[in-house]
PDB file of N, CA, C and O in Angstrom:
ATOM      1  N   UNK A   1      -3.060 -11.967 -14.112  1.00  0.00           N
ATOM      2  CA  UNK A   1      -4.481 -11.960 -14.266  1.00  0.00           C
ATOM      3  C   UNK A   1      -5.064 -11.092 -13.166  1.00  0.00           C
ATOM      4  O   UNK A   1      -4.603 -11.073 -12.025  1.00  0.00           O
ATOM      5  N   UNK A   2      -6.531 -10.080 -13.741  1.00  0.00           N
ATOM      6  CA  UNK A   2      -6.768  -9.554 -12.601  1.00  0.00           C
ATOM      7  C   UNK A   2      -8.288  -9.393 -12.580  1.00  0.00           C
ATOM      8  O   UNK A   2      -8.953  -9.439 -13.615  1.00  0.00           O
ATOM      9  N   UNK A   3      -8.740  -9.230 -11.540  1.00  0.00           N
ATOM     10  CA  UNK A   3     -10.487  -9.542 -11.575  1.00  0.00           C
ATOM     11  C   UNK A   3     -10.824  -8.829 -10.153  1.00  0.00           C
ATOM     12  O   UNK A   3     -10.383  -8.868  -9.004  1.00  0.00           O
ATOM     13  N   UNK A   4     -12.201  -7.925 -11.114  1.00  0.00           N
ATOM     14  CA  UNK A   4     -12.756  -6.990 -10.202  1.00  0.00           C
ATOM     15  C   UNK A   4     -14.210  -7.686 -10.248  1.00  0.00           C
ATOM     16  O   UNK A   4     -14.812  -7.784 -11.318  1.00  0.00           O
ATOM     17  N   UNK A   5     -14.805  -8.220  -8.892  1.00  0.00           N
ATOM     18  CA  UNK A   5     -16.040  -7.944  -8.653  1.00  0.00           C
ATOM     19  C   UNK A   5     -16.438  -7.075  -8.037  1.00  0.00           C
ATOM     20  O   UNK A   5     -15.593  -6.556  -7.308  1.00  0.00           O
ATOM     21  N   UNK A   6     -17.828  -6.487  -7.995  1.00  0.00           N
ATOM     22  CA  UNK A   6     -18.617  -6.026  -7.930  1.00  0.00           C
ATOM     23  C   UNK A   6     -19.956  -5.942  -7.108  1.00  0.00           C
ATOM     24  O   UNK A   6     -20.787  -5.306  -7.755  1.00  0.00           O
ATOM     25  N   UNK A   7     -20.489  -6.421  -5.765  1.00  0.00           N
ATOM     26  CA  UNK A   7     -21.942  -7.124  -5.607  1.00  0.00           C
ATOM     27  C   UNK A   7     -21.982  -5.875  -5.222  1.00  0.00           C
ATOM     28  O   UNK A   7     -21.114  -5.030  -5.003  1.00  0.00           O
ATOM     29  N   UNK A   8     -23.807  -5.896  -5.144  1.00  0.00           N
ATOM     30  CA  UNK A   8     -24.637  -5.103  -4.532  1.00  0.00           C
ATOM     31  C   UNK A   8     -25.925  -5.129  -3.781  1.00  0.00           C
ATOM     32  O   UNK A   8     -26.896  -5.830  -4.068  1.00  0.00           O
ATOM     33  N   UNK A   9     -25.875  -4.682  -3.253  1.00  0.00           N
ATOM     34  CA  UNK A   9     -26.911  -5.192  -1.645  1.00  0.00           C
ATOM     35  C   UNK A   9     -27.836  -4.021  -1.431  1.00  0.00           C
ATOM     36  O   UNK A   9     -27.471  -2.889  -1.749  1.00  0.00           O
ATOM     37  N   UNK A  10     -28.914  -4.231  -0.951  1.00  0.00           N
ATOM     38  CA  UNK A  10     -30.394  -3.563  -0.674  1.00  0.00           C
ATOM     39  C   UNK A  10     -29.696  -2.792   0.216  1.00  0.00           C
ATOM     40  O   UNK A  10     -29.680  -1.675  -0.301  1.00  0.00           O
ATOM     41  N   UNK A  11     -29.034  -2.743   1.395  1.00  0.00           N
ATOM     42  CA  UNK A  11     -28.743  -1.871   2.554  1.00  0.00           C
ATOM     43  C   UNK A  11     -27.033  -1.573   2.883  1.00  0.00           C
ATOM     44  O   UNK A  11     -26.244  -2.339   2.329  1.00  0.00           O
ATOM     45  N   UNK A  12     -26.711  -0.940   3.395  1.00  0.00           N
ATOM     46  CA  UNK A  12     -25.149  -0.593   4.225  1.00  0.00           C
ATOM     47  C   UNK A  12     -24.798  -2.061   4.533  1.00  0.00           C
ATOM     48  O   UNK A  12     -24.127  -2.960   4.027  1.00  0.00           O
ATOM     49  N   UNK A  13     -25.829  -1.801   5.952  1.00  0.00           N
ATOM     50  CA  UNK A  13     -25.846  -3.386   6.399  1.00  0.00           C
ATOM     51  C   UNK A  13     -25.494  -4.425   6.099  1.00  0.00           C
ATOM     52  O   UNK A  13     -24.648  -5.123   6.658  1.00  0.00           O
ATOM     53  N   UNK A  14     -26.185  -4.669   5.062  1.00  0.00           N
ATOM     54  CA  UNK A  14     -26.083  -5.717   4.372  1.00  0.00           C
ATOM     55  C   UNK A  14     -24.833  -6.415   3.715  1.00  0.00           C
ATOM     56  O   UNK A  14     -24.383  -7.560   3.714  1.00  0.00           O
ATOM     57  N   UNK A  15     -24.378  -4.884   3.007  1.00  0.00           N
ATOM     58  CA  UNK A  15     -22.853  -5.051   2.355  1.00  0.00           C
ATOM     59  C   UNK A  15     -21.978  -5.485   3.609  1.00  0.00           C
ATOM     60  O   UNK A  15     -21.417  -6.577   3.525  1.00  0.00           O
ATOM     61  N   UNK A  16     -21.813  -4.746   4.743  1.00  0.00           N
ATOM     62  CA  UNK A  16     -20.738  -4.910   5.759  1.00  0.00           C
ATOM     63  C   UNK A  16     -21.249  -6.146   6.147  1.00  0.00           C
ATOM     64  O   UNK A  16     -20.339  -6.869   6.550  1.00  0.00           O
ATOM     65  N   UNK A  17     -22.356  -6.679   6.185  1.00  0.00           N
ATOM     66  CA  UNK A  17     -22.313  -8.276   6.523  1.00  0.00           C
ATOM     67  C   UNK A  17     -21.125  -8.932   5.610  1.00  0.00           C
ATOM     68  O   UNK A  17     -19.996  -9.270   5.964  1.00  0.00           O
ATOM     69  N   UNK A  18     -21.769  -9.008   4.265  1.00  0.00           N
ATOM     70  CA  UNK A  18     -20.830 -10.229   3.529  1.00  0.00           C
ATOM     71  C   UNK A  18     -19.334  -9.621   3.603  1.00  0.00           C
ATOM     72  O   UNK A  18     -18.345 -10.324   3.810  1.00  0.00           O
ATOM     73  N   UNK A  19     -19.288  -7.858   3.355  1.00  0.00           N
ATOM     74  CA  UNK A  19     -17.389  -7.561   3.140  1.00  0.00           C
ATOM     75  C   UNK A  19     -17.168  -8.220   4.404  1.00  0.00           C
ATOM     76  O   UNK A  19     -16.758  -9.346   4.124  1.00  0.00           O
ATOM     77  N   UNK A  20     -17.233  -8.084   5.621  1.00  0.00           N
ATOM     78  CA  UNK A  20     -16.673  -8.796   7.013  1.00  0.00           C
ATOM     79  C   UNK A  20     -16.647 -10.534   6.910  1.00  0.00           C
ATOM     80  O   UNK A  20     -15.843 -11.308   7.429  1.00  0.00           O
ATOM     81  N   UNK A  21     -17.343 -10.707   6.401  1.00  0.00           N
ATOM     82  CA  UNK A  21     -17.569 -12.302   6.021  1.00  0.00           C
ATOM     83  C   UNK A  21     -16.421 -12.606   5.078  1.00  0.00           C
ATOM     84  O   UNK A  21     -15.706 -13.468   5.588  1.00  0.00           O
ATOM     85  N   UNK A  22     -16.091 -12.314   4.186  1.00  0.00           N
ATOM     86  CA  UNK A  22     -15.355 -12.903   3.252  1.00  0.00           C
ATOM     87  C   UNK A  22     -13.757 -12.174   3.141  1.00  0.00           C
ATOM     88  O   UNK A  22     -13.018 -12.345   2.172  1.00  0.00           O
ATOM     89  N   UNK A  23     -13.412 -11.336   4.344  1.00  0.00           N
ATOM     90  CA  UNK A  23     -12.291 -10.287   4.431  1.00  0.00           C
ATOM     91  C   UNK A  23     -11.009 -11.095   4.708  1.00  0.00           C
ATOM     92  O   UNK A  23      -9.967 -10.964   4.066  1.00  0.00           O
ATOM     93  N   UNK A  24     -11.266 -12.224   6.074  1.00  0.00           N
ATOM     94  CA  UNK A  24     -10.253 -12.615   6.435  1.00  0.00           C
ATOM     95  C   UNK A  24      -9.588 -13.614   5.097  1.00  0.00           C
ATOM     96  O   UNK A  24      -8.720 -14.444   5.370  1.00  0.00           O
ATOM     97  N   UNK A  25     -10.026 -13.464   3.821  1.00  0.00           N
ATOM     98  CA  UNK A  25      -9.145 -14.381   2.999  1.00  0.00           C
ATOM     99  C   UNK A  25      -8.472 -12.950   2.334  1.00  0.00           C
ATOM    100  O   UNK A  25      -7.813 -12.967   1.294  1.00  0.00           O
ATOM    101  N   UNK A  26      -8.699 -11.970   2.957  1.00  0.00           N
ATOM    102  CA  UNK A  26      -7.585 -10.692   2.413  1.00  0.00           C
ATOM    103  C   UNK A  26      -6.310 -10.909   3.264  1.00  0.00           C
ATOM    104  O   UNK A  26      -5.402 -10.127   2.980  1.00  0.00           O
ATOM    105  N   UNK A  27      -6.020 -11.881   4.334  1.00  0.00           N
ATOM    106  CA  UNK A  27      -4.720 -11.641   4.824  1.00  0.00           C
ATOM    107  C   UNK A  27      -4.323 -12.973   4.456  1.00  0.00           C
ATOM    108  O   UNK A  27      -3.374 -12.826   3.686  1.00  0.00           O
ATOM    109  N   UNK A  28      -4.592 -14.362   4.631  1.00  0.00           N
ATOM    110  CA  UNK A  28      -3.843 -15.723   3.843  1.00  0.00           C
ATOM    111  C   UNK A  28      -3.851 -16.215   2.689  1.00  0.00           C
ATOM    112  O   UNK A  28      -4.441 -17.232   2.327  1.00  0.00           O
ATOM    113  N   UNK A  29      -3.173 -15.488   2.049  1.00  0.00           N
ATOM    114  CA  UNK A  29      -2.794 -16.162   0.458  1.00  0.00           C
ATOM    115  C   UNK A  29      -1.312 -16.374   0.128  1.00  0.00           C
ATOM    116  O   UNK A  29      -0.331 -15.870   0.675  1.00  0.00           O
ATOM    117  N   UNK A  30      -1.392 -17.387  -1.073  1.00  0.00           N
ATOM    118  CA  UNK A  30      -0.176 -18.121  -1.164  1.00  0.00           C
ATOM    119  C   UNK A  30       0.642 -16.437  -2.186  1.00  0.00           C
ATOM    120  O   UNK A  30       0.221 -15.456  -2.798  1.00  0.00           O
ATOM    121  N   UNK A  31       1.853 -16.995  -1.820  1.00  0.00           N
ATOM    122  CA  UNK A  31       2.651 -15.772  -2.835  1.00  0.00           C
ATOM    123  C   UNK A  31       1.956 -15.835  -4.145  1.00  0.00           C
ATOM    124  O   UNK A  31       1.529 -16.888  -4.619  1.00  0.00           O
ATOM    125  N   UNK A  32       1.837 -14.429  -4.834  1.00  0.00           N
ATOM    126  CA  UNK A  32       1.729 -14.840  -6.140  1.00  0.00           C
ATOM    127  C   UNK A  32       0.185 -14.435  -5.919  1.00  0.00           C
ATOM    128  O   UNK A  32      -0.550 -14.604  -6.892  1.00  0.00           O
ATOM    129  N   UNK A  33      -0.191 -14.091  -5.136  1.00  0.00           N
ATOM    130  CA  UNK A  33      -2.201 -14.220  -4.958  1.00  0.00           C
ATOM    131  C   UNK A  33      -2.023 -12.748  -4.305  1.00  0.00           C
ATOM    132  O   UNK A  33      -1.001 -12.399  -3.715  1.00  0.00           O
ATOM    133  N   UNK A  34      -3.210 -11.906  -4.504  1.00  0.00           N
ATOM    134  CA  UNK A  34      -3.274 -10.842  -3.871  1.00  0.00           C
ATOM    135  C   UNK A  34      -5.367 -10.457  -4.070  1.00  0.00           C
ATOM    136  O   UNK A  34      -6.014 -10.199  -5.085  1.00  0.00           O
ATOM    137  N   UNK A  35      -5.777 -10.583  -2.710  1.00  0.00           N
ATOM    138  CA  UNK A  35      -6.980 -10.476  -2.530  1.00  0.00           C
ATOM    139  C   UNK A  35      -7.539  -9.208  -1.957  1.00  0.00           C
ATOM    140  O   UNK A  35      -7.204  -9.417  -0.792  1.00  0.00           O
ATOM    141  N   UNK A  36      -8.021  -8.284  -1.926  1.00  0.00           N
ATOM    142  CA  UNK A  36      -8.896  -7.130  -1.402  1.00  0.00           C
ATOM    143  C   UNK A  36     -10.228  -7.271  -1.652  1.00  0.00           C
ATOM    144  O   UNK A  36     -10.838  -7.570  -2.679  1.00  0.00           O
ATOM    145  N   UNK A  37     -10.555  -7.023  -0.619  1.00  0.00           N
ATOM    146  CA  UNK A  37     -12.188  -6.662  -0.657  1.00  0.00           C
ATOM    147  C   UNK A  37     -12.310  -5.609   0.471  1.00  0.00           C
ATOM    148  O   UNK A  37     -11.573  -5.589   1.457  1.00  0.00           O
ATOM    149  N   UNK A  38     -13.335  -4.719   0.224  1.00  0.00           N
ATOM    150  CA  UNK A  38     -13.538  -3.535   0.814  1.00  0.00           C
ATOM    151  C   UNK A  38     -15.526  -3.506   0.509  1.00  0.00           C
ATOM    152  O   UNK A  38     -16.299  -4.039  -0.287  1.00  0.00           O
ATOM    153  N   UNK A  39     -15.627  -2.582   1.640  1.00  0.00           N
ATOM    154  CA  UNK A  39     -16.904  -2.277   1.588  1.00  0.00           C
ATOM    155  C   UNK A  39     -16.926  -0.646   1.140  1.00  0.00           C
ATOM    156  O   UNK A  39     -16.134   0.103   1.713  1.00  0.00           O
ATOM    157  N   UNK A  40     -17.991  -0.006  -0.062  1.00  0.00           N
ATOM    158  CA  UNK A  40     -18.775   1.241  -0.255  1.00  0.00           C
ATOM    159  C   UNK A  40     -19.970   1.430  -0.571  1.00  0.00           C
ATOM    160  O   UNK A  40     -20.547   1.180  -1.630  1.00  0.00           O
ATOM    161  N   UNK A  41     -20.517   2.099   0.824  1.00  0.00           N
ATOM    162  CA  UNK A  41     -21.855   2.243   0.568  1.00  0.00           C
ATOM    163  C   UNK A  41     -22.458   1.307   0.368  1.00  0.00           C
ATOM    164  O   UNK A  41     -22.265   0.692   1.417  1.00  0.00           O
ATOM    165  N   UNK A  42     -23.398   0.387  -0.524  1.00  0.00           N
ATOM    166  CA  UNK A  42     -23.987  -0.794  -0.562  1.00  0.00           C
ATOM    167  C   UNK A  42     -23.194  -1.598  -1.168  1.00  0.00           C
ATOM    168  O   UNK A  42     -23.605  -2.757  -1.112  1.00  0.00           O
ATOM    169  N   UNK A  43     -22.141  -1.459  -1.774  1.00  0.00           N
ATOM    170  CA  UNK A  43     -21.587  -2.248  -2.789  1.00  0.00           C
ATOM    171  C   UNK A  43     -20.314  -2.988  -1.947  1.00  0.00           C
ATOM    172  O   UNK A  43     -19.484  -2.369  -1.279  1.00  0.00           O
ATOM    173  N   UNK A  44     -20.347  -4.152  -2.096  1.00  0.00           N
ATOM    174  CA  UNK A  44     -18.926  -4.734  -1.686  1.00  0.00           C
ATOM    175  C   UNK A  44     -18.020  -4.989  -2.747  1.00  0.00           C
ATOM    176  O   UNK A  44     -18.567  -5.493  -3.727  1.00  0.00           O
ATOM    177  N   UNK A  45     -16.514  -4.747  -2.873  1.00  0.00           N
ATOM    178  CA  UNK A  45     -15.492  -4.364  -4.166  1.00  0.00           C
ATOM    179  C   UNK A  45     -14.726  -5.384  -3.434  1.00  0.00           C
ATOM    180  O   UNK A  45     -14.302  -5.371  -2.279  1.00  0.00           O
ATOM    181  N   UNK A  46     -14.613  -6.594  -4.697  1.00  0.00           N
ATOM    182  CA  UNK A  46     -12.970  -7.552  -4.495  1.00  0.00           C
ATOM    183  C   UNK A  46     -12.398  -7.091  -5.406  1.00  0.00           C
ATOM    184  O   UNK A  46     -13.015  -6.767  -6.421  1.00  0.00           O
ATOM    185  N   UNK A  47     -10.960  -6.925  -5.285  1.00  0.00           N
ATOM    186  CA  UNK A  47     -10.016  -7.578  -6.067  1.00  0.00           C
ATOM    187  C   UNK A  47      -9.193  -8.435  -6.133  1.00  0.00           C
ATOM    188  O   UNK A  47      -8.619  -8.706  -5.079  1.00  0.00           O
ATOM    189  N   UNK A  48      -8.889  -9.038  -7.121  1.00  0.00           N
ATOM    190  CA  UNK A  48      -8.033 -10.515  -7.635  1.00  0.00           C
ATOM    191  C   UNK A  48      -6.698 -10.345  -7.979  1.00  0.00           C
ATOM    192  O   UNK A  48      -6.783  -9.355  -8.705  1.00  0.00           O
ATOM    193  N   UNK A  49      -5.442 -10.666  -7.944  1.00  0.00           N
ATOM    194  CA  UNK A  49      -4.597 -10.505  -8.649  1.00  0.00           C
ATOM    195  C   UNK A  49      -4.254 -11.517  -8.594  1.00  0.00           C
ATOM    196  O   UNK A  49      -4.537 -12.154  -7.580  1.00  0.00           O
ATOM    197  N   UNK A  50      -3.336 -12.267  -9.859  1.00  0.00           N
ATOM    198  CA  UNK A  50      -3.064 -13.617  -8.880  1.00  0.00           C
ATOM    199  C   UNK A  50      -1.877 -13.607 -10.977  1.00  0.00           C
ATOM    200  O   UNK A  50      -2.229 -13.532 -12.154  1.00  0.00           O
ATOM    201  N   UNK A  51      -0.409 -13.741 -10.182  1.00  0.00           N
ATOM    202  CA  UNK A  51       0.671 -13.979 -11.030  1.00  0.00           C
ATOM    203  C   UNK A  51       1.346 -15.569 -11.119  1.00  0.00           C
ATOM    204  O   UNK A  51       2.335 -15.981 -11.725  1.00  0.00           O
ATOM    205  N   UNK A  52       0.349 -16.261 -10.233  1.00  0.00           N
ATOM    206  CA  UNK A  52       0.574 -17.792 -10.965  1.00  0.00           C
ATOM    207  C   UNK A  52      -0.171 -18.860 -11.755  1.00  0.00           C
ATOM    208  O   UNK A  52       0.302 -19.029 -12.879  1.00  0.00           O
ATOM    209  N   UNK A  53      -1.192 -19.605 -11.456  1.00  0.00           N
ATOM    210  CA  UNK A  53      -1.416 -20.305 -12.459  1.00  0.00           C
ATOM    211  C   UNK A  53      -3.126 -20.007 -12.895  1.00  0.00           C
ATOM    212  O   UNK A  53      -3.988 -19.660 -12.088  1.00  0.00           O
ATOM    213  N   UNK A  54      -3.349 -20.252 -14.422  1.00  0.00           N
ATOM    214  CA  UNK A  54      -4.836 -20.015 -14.554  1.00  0.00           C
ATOM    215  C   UNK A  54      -5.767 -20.920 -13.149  1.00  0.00           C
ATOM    216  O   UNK A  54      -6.532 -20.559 -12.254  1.00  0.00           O
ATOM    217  N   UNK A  55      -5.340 -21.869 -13.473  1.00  0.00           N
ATOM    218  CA  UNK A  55      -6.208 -22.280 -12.227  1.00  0.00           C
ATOM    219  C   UNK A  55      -6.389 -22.044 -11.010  1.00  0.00           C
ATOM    220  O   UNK A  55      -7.357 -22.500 -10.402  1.00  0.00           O
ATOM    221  N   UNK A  56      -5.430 -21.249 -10.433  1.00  0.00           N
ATOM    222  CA  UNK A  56      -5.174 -20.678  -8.612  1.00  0.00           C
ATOM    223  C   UNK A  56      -6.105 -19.407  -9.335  1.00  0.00           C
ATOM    224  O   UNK A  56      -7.151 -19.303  -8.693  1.00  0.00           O
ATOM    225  N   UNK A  57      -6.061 -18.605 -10.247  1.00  0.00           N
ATOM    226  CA  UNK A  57      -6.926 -17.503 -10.565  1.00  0.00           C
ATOM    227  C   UNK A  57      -8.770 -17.758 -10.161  1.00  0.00           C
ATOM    228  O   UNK A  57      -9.549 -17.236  -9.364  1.00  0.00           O
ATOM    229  N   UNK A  58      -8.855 -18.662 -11.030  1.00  0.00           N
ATOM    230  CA  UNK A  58     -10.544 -19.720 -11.278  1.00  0.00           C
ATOM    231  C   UNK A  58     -10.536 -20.117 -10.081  1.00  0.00           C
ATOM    232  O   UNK A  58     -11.674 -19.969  -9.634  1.00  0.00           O
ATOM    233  N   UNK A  59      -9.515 -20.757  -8.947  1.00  0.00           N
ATOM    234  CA  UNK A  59     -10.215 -21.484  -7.803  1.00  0.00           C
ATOM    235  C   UNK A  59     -10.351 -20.524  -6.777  1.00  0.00           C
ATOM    236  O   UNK A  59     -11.158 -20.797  -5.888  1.00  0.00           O
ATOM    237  N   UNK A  60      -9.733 -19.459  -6.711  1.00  0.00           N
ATOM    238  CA  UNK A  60     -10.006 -18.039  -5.739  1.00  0.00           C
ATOM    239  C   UNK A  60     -11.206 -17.395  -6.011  1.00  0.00           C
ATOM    240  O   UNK A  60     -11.952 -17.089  -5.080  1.00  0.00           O
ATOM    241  N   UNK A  61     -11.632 -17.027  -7.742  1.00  0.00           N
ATOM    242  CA  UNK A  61     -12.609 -16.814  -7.708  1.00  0.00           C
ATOM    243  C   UNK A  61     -13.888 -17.672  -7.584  1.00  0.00           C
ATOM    244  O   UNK A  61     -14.962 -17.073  -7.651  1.00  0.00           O
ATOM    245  N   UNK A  62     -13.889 -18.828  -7.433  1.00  0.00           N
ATOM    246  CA  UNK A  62     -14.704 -19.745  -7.048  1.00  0.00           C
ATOM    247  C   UNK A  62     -15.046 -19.258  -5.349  1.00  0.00           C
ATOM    248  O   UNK A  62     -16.027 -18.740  -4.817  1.00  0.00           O
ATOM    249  N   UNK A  63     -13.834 -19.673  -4.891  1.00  0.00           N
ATOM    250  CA  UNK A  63     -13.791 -19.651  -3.557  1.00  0.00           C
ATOM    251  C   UNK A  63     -14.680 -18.196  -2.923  1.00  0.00           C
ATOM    252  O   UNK A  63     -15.672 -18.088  -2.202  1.00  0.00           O
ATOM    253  N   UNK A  64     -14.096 -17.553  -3.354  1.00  0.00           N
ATOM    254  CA  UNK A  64     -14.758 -16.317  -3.193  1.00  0.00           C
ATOM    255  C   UNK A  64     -16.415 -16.055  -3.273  1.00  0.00           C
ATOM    256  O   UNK A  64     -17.166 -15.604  -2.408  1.00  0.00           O
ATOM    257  N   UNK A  65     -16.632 -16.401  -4.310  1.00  0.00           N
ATOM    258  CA  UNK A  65     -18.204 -16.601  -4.566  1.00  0.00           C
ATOM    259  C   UNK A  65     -18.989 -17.479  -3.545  1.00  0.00           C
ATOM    260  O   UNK A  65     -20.035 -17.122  -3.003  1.00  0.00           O
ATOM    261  N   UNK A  66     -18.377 -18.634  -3.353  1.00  0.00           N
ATOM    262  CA  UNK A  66     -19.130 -19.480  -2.754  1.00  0.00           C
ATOM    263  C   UNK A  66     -18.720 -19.277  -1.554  1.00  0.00           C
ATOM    264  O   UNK A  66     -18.578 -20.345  -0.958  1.00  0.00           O
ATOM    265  N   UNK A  67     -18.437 -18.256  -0.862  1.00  0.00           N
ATOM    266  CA  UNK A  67     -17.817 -17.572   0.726  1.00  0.00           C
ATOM    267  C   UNK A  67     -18.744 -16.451   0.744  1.00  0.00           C
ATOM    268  O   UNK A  67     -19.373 -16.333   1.795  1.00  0.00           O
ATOM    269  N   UNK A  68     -19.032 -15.396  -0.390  1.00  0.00           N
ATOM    270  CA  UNK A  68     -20.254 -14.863  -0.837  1.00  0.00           C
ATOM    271  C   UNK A  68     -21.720 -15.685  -0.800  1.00  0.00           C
ATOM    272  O   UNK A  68     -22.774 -15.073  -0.623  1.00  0.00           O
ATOM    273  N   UNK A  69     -21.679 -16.867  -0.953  1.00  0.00           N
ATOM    274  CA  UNK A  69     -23.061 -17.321  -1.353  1.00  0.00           C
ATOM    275  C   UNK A  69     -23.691 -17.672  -0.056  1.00  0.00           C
ATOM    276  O   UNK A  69     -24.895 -17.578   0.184  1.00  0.00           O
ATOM    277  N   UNK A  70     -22.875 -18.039   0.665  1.00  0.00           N
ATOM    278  CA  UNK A  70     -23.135 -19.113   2.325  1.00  0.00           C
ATOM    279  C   UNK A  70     -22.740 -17.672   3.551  1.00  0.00           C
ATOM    280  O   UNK A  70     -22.386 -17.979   4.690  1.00  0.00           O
ATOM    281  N   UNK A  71     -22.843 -16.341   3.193  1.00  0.00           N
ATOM    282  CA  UNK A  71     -22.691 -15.046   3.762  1.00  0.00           C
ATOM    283  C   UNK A  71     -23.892 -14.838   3.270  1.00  0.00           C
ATOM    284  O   UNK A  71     -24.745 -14.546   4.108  1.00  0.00           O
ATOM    285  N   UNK A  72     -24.200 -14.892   2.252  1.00  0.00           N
ATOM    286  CA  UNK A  72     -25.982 -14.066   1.754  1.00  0.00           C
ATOM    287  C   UNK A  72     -26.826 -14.807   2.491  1.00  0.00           C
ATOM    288  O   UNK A  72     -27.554 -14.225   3.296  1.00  0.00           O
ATOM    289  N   UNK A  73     -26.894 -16.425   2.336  1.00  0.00           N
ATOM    290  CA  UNK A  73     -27.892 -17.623   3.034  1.00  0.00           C
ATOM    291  C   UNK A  73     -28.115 -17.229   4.472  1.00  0.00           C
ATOM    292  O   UNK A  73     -29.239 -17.157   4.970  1.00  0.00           O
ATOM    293  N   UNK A  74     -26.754 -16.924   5.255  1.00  0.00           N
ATOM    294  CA  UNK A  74     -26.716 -17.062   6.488  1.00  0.00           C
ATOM    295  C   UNK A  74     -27.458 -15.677   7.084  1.00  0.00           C
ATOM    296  O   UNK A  74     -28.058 -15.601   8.156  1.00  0.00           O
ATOM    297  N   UNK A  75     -27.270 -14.674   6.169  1.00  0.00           N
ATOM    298  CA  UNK A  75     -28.086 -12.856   6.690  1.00  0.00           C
ATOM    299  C   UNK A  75     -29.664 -13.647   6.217  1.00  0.00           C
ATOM    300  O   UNK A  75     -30.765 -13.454   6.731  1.00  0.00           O
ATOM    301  N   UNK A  76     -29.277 -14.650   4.979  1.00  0.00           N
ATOM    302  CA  UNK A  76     -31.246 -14.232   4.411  1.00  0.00           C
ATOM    303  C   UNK A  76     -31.765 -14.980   5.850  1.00  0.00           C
ATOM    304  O   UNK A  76     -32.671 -14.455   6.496  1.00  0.00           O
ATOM    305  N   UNK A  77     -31.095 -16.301   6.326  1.00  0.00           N
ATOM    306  CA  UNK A  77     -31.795 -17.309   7.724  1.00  0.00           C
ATOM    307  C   UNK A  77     -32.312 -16.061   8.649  1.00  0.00           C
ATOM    308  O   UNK A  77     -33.504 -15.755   8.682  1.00  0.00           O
ATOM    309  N   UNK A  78     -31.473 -15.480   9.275  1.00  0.00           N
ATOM    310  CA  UNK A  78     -30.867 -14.596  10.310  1.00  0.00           C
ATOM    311  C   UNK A  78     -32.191 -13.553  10.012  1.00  0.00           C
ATOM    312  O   UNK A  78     -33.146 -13.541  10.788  1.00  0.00           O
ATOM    313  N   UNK A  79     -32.137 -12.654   8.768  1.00  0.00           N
ATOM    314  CA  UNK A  79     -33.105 -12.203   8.936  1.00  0.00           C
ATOM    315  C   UNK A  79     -34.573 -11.795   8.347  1.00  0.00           C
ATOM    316  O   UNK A  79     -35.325 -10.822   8.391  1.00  0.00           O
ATOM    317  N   UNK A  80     -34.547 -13.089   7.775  1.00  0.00           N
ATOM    318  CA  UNK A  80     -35.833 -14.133   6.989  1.00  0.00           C
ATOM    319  C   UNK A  80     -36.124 -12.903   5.700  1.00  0.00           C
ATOM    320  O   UNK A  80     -37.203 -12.345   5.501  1.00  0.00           O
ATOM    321  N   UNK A  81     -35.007 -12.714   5.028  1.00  0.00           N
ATOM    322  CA  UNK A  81     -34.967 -12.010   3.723  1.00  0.00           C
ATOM    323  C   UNK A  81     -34.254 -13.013   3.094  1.00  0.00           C
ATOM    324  O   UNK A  81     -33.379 -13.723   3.590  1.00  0.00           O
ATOM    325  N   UNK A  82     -34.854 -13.024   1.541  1.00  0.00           N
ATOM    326  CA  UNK A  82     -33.985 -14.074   0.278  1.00  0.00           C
ATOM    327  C   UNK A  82     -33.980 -13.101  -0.633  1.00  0.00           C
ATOM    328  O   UNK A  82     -33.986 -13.701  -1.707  1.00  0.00           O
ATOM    329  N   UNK A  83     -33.970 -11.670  -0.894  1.00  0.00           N
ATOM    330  CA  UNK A  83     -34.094 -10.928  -1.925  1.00  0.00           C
ATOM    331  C   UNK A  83     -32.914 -10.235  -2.096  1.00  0.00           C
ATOM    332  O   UNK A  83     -33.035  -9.225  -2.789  1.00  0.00           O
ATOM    333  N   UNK A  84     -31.543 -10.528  -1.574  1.00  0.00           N
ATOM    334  CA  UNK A  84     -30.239 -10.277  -2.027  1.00  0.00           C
ATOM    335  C   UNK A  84     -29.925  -9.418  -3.613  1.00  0.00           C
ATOM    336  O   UNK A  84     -29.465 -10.129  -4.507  1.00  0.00           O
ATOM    337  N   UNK A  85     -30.067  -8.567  -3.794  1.00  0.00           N
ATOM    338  CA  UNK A  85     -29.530  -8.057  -4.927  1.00  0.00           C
ATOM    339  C   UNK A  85     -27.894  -8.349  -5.558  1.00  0.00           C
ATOM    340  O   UNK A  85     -27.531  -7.195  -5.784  1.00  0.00           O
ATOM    341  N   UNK A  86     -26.881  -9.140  -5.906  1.00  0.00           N
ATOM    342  CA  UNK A  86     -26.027  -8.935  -6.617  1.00  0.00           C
ATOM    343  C   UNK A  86     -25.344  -9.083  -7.822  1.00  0.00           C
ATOM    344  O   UNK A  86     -26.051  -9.515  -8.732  1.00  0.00           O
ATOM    345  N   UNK A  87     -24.173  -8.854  -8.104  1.00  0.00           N
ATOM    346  CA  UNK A  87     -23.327  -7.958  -9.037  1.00  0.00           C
ATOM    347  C   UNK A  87     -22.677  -9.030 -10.137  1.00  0.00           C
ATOM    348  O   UNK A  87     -22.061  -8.790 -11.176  1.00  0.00           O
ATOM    349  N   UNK A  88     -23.110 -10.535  -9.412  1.00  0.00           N
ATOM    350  CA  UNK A  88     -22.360 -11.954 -10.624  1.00  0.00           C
ATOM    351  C   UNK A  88     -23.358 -12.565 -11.169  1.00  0.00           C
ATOM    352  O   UNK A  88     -23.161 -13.486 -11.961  1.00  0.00           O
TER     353      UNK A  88
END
């Protein structure tokens, strides 16, 4: 199984906030899981791979999102913006 998101963000900034936020789950995954995320330009790019079970697929991309969601909250606190543009 393989899964490309997509977000997109008002500024540079912005993107390298959440890609830095949600990167370090690019180095601990179980065998069988393969995570990237990268930052371009405004857009932050994951990818998913994951050769074991439907559900380790669904709970990474969960995980992911909601590591995304509490990265957007914490820039909107920080710098009293809620107008996040993204890509799910």
């Amino acid at each position: 199984m393989d899964a490309k998101i997509s977000l997109s963000y008002k500024t540079i900034r912005e993107a390298d906030a959440v890609a830095k936020a949600v990167s370090p789950d690019n180095t601990r995954v179980p065998p069988g899981l393969f995570i990237k995320t990268t930052r371009r330009g405004r857009r932050v790019l994951t990818q998913i791979v994951c050769e074991t079970k439907f559900e380790t697929f669904m709970a990474t991309i969960d995980d992911l999102l909601s590591a995304v969601s509490v990265a957007e909250k914490t820039l909107s606190a920080v710098s009293g913006q809620s107008d996040f543009v993204n890509g799910y």
